[in-house]
Backbone as numpy.savetxt, mean C-alpha at the origin, in Angstrom:
# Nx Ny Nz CAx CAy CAz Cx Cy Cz
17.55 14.22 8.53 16.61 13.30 7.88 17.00 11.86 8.18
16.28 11.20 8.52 15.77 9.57 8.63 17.06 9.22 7.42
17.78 7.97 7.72 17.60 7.10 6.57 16.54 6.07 5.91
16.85 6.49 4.78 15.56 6.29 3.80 16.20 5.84 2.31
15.79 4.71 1.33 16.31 4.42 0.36 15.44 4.51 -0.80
16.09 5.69 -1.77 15.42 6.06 -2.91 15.24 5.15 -4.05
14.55 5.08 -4.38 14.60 4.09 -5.93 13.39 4.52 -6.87
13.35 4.98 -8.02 13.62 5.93 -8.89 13.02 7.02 -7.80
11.69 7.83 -8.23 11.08 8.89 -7.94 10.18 8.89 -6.20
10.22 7.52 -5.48 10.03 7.33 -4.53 10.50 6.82 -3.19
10.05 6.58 -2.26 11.25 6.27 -1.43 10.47 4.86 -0.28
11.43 3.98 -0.28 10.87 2.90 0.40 12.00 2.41 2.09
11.38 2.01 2.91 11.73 1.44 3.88 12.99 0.55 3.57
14.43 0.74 4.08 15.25 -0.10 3.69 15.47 -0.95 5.28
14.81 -2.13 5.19 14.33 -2.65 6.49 15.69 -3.36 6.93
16.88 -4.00 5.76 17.81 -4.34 6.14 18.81 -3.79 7.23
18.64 -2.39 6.78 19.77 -2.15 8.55 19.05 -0.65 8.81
17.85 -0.62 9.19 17.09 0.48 10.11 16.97 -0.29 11.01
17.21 -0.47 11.80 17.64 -1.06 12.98 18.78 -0.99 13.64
19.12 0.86 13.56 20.58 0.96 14.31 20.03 1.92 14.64
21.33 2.80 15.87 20.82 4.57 16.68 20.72 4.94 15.74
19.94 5.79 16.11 18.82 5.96 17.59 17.55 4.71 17.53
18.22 3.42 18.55 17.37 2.42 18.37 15.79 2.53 18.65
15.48 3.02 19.49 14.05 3.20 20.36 13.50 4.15 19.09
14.06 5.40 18.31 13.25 6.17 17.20 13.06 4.66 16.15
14.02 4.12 15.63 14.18 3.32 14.20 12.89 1.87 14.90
12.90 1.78 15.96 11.83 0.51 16.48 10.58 0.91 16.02
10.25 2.30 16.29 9.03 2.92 16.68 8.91 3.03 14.93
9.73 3.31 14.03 9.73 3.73 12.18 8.99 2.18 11.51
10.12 1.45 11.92 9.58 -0.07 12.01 9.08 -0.73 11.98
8.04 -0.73 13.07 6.95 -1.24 13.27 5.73 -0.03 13.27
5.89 0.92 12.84 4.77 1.72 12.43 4.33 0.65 10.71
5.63 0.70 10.18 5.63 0.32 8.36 5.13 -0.98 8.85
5.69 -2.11 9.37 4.98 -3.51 9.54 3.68 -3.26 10.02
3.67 -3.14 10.77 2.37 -2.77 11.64 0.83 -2.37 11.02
1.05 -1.53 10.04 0.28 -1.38 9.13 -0.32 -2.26 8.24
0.55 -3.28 8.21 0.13 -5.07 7.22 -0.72 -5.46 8.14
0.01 -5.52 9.60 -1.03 -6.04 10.62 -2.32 -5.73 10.72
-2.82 -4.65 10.80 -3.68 -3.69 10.40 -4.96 -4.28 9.25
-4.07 -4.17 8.21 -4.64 -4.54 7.48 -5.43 -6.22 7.32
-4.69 -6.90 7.54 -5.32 -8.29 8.05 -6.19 -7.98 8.92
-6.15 -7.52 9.53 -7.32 -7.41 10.33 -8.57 -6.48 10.21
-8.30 -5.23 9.33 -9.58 -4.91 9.17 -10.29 -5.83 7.60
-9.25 -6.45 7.13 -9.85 -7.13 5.91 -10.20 -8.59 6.23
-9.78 -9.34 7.10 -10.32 -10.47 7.80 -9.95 -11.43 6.58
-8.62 -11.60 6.61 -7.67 -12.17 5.51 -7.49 -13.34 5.91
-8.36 -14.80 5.04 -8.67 -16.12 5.23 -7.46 -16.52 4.03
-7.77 -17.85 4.63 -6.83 -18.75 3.78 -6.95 -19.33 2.35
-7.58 -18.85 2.21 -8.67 -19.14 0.91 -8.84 -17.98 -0.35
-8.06 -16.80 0.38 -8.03 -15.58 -0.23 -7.01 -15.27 -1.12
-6.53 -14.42 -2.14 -5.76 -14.14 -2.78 -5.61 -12.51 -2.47
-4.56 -12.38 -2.44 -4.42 -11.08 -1.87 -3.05 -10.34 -2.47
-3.57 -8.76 -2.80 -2.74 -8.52 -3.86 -1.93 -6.68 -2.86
-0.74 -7.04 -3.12 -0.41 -5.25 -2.37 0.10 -4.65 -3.44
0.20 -4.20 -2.98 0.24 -2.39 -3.95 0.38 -1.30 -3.56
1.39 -1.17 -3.78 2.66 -1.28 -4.36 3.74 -2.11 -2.94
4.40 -2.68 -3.29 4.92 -3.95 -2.55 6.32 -3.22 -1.89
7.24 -1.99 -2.43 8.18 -1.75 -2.22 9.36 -3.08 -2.22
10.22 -3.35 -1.07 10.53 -4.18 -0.79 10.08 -6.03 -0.67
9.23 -5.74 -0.56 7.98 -6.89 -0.46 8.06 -7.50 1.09
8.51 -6.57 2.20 8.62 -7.44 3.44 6.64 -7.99 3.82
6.06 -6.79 3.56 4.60 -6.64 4.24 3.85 -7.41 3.41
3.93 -7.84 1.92 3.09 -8.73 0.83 4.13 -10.30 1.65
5.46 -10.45 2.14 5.51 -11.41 2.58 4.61 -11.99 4.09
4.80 -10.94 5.01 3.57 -11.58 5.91 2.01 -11.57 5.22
1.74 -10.74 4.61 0.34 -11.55 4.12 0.59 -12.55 3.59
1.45 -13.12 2.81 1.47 -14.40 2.19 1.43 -15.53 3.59
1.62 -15.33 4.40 1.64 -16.34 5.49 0.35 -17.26 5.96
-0.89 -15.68 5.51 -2.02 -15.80 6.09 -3.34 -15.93 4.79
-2.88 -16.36 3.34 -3.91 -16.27 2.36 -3.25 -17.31 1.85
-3.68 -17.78 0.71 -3.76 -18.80 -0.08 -2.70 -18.33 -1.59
-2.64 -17.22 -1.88 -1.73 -16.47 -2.72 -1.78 -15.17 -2.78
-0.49 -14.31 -2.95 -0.11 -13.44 -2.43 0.75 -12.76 -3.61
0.57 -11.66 -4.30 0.85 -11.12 -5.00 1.47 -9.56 -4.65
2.98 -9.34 -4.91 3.43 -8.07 -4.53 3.36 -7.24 -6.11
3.29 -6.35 -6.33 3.43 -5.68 -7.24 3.82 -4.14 -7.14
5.01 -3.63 -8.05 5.25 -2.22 -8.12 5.60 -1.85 -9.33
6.38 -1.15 -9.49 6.94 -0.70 -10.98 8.28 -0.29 -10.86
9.36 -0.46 -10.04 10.78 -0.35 -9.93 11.25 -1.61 -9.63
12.22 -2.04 -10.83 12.89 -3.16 -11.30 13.82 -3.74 -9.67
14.49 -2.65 -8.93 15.12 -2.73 -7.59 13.93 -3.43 -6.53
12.81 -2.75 -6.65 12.09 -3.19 -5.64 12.46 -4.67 -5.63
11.61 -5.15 -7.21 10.85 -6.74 -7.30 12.23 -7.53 -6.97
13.30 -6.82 -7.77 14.61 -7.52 -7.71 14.40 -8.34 -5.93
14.91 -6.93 -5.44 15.22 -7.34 -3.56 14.16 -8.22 -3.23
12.82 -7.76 -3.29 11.63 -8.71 -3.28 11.82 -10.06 -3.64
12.26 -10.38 -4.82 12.17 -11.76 -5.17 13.23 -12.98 -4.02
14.49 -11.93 -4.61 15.76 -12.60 -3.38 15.58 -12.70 -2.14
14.72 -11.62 -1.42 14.45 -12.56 0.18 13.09 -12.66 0.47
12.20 -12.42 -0.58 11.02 -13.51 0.16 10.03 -14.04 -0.86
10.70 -14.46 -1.98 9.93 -15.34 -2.81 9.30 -16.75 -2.17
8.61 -17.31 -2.55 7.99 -18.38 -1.70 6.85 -19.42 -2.37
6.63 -20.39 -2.18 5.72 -21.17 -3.33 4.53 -19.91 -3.78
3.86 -19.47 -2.79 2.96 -18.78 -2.82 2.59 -17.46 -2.62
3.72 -16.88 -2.94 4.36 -15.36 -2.78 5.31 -15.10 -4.39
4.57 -13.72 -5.46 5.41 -13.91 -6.46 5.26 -12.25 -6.78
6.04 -11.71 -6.81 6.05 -9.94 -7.53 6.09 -10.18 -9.26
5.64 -8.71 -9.42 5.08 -8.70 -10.66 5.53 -7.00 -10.50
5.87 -6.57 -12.14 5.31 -5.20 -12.55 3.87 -5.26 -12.99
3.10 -3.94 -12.51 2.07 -3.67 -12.40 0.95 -4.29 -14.08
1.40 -3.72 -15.02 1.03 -4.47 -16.23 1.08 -5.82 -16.18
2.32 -6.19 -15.74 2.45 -7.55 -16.41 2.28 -8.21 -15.46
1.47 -7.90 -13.99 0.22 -8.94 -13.40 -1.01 -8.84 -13.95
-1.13 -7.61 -14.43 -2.87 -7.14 -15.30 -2.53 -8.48 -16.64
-2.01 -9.07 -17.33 -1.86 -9.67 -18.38 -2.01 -11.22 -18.05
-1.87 -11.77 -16.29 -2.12 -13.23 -15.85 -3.73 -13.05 -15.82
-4.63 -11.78 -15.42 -5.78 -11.73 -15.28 -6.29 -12.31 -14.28
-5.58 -12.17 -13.16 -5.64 -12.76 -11.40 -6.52 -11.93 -10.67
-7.49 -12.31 -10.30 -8.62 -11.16 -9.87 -8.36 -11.31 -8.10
-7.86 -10.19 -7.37 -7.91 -10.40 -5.77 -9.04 -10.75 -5.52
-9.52 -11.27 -3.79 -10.19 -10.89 -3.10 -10.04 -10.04 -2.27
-9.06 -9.73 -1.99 -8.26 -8.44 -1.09 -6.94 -7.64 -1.41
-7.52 -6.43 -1.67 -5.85 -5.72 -2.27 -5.49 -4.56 -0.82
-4.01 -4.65 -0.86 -3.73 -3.58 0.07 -2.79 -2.73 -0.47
-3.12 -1.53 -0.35 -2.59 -0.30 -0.81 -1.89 0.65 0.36
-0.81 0.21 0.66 -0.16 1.48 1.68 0.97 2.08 1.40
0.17 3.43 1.75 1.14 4.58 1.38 1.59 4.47 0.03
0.66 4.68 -1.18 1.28 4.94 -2.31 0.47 5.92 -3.01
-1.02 6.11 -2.66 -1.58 7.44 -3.33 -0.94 8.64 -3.37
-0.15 8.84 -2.38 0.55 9.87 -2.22 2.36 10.10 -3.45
2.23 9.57 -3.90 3.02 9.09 -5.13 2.48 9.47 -5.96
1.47 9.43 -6.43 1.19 9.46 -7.51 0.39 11.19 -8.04
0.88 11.75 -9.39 0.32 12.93 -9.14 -0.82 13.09 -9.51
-2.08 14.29 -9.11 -3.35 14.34 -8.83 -3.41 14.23 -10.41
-3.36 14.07 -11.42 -3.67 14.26 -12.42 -4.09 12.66 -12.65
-3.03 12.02 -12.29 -3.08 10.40 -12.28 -3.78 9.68 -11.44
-4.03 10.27 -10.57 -4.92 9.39 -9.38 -5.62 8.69 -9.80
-6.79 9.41 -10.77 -8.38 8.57 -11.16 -7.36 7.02 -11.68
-6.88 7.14 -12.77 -6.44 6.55 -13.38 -5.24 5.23 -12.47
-4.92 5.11 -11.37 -4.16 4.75 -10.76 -5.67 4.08 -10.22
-6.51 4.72 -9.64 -7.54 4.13 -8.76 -8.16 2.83 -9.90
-8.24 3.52 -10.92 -9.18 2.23 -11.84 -8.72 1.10 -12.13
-7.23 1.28 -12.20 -6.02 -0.05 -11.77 -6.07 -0.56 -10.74
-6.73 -0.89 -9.77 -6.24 -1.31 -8.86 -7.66 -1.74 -8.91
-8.94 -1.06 -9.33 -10.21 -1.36 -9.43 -10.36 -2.56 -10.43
-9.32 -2.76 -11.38 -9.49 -4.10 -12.22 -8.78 -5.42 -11.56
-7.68 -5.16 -10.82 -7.59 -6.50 -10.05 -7.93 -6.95 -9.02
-9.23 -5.99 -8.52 -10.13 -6.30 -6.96 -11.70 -7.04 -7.86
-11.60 -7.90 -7.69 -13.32 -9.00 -8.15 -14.04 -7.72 -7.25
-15.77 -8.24 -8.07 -16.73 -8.19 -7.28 -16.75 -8.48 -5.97
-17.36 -7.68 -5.04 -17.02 -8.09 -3.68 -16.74 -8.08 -3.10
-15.13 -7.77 -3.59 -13.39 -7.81 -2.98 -13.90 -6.39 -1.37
-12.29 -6.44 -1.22 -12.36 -5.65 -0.40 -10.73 -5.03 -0.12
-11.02 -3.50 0.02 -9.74 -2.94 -0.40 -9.09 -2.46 1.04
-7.86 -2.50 1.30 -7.19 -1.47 2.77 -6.12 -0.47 2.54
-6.41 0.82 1.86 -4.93 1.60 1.73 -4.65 2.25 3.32
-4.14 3.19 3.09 -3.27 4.34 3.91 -2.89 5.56 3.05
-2.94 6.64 3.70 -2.51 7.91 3.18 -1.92 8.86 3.73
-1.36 9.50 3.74 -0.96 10.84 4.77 -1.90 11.74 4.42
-2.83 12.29 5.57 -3.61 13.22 5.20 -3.12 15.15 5.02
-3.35 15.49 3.14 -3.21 16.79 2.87 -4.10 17.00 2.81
-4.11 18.38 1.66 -4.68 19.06 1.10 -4.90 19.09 -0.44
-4.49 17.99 -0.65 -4.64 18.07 -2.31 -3.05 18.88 -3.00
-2.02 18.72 -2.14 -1.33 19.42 -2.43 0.20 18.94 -2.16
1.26 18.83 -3.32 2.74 18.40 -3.03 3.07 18.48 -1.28
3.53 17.23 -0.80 4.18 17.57 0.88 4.62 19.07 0.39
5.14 19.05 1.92 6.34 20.54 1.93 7.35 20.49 2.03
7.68 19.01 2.99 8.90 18.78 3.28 9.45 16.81 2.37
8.72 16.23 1.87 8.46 15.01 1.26 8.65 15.31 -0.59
10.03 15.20 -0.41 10.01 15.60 -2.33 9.43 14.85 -3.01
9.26 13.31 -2.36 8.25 11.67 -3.18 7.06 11.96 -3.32
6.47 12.69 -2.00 4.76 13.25 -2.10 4.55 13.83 -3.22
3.70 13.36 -4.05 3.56 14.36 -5.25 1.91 15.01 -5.31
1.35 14.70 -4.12 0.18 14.76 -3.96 -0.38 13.65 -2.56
-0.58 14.72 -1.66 -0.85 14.08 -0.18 -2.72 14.64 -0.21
-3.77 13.32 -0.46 -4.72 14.22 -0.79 -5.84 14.35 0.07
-6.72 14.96 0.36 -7.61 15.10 1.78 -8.75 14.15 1.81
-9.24 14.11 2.84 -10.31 12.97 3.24 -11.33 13.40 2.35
-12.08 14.13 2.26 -13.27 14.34 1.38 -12.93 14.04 -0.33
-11.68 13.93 -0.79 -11.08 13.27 -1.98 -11.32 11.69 -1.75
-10.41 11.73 -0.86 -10.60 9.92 -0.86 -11.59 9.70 -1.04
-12.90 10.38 0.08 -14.07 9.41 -0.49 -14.90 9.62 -1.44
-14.94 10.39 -1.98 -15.54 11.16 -3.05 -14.84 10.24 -4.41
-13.23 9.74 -3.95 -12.64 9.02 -5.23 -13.24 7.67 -5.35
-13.21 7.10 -4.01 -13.26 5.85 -4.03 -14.92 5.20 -3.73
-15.60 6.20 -3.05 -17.15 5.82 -2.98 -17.81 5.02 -3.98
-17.74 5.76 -5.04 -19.19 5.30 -5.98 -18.34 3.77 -6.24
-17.76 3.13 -5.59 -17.38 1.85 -6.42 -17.43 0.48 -4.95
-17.94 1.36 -4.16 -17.71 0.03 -2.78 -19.19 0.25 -2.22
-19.53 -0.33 -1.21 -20.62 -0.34 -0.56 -20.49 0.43 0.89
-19.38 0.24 0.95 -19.27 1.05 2.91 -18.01 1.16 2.58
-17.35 2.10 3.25 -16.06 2.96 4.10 -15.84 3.03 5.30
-14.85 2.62 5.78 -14.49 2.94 7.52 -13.08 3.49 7.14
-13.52 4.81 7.76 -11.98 5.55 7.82 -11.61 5.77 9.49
-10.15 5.50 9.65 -9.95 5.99 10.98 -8.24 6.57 10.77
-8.26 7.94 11.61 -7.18 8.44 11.64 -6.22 8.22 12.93
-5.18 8.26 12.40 -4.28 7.83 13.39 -3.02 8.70 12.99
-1.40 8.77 13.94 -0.57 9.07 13.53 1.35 8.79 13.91
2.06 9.10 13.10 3.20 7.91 13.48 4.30 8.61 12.77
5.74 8.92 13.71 6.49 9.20 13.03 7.09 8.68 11.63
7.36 9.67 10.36 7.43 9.47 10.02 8.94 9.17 9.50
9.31 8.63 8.33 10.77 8.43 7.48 11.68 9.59 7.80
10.90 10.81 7.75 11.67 11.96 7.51 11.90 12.66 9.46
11.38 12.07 10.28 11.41 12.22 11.91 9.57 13.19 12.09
9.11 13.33 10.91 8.15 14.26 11.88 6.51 13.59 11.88
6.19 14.02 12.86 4.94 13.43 13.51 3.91 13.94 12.73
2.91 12.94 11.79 2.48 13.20 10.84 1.00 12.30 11.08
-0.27 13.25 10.63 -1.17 12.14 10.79 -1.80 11.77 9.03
-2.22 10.29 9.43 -2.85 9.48 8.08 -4.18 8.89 8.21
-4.75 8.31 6.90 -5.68 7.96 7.23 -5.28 6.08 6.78
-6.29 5.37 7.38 -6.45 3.84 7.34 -7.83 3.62 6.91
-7.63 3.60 5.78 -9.11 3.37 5.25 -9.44 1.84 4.48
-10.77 1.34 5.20 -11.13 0.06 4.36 -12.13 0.35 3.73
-11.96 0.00 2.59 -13.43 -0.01 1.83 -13.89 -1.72 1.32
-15.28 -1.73 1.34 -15.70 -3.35 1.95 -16.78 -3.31 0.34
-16.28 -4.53 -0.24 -17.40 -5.15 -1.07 -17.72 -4.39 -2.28
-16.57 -4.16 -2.92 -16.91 -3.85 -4.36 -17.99 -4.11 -5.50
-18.55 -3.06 -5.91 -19.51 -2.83 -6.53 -19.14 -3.23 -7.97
-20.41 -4.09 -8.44 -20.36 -4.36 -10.12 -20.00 -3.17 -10.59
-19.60 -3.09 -12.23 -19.36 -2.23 -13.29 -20.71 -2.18 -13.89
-21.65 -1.05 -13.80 -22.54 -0.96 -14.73 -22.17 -0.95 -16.06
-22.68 -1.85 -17.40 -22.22 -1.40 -18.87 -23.38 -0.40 -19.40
């Protein structure tokens, strides 16, 4: 198995020294995880003018390059280690982590939230409920970019963090009735654990009012 750094029930990129042998595998781990921010700026067309919120931030390397390219930049997770490391190397005028509540309590509405690789965390029981969070700090309009490893609705096999890897006709079936359009595209990239795994990159564009 990959090195990989646990903190509580999940497991995040420890970007500080993955960058040793097997160099050419740990490059390719690397910049799959960055790469994905990249990604995301670009299918969300992330202006300077924007506020932009990730989710879940892990480390906060990837909420720090979006902060480069928006106007404010919000990391958020729920492990005290993450925000900790987060704060110490890339706090910034305009770059600030938060636990998940206690950004819901500033009442900071994104224009763009990015979500990678964390549905899969969370268990199917919780999903809806995880989705409607993330649905209160995206405005009207907004526009969302996760990632997923595509399952079956079902715990990895080999991923003890997966607590639910869930299939494409979920995603959109979860996330539809609340956006106007979906572009999903699959792709795939070794993963933490060495094995070649495919995901999905999904944007969803222009959030839909709350009927009362």
């Amino acid at each position: 198995m990959r090195k990989i750094k646990k903190i509580g029930d999940v497991e995040t990129l420890p970007v500080d020294f993955v960058i040793h042998p097997p160099i050419k595998e740990n490059v390719k781990l690397l910049s799959s995880h960055i790469g994905r921010y990249v990604v995301a700026n670009r299918k969300l067309n992330i202006r300077k003018t924007d506020i932009v919120v990730d989710a879940s931030c892990g480390e906060g390397y990837g909420t720090y390059y979006l902060s480069t390219l928006c106007n404010r930049a919000y990391g958020l997770d729920i492990y005290e280690k993450n925000l900790e490391y987060a704060q110490k190397h890339f706090n910034t005028d305009n770059l600030k982590f938060y636990k998940y509540f206690d950004f819901l309590k500033k009442r900071t509405i994104a224009h763009k939230l990015v979500c990678i690789e964390t549905l899969e965390h969370v268990d199917k029981e919780k999903m809806m409920s995880f989705v409607k969070l993330l649905l209160r700090i995206l405005r009207v309009g907004g526009d969302m970019f996760l990632t997923v490893p595509i399952g079956k609705n079902v715990p990895s096999h080999y991923n003890p963090f997966h607590k639910n890897e869930p299939s494409i006709d979920i995603i959109y079936t979860t996330f539809m009735p609340y956006f106007k359009k979906m572009d999903i595209e699959i792709n795939s990239f070794v993963n933490s654990y060495g094995y070649e795994t495919n995901y999905a990159l999904i944007t969803l564009f222009s959030k839909k009012g709350v009927k009362k």
